[in-house]
N, C-alpha and C positions, 0 to 999 in steps of 0.2 A: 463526423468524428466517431470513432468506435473505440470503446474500454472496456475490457473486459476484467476479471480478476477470475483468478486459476489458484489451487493450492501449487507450490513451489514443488512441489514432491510430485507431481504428475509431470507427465511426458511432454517434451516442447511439441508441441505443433507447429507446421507451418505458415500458420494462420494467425499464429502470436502474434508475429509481428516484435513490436519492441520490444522487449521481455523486463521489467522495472520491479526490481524486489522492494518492497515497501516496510519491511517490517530493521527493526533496530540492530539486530542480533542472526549472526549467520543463522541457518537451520543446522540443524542437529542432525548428525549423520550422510550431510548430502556433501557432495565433493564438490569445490566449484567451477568445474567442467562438465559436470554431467547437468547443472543448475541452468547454464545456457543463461545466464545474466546479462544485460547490455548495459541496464544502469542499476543505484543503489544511492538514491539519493534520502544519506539517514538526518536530512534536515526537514521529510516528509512524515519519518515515524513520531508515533505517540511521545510524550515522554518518560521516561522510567516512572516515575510518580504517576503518571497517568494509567499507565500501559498495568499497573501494579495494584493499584485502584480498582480497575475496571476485574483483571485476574481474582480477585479477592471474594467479589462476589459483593461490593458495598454500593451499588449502583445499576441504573437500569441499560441497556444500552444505548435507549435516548439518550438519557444523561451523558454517559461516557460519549456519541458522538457529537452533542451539543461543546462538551470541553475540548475537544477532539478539534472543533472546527475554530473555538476560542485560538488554540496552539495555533494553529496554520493562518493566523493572521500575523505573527511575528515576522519581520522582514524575512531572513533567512530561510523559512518555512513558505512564505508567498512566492519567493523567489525562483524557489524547486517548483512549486505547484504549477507554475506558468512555465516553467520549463518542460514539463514532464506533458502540459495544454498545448505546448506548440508539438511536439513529439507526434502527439494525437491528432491533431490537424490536418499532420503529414503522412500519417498512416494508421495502422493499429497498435493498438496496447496494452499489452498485458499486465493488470497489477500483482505482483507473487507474494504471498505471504506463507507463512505456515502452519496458518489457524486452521484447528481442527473443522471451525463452521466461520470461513469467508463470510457467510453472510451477515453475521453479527461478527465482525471484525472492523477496525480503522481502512481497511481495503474498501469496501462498499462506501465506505463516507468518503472517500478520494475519489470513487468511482462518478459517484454522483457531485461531487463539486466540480470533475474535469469537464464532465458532461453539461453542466448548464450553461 
């Protein structure tokens, strides 16, 4: 199984593979043809109150991804998650977001719950 996460705003490769925008809210400025999206499943992003929370600057990103992972145990949100595990299974994965630093993003908590 191979997941990777990429900013949304960098160039598809052909290495992507499935290309899975993760984040709630289109990106800003980017057309979505040039974005190369395959899926968009927004019962995987944060939620507003989380996603706003975390933006603010009132938590650590432990924190925000301990709540993070609280969220994706709601039916709908498990649902996507195992959908997006079987995706992975069958090939590669790209999670997109358009955090400045994926690394401390809700991307790398996806990354690593598809992956275990």
């Amino acid at each position: 199984m191979s997941v990777r996460v990429r900013r949304v705003y960098d160039p598809a490769e052909p290495e992507d593979g499935v290309r899975v925008l993760v984040d709630r809210l289109w990106p800003r400025g980017l057309a979505k043809d040039a974005a190369r999206v395959d899926e968009w499943p927004k019962a995987l992003t944060p939620s507003t109150e989380l996603r706003r929370w975390y933006h603010a600057g009132e938590g650590s990103y432990e924190e925000f991804a301990e709540r993070y992972e609280a969220e994706l145990a709601a039916v709908e949100a498990a649902e996507a998650l195992d959908s997006v595990r079987d995706l992975a299974r069958e090939g590669e994965v790209t999670l997109l977001t358009a955090s400045k630093t994926p690394e401390q993003s809700h991307a790398t908590v996806l990354s690593r719950l598809l992956e275990d």
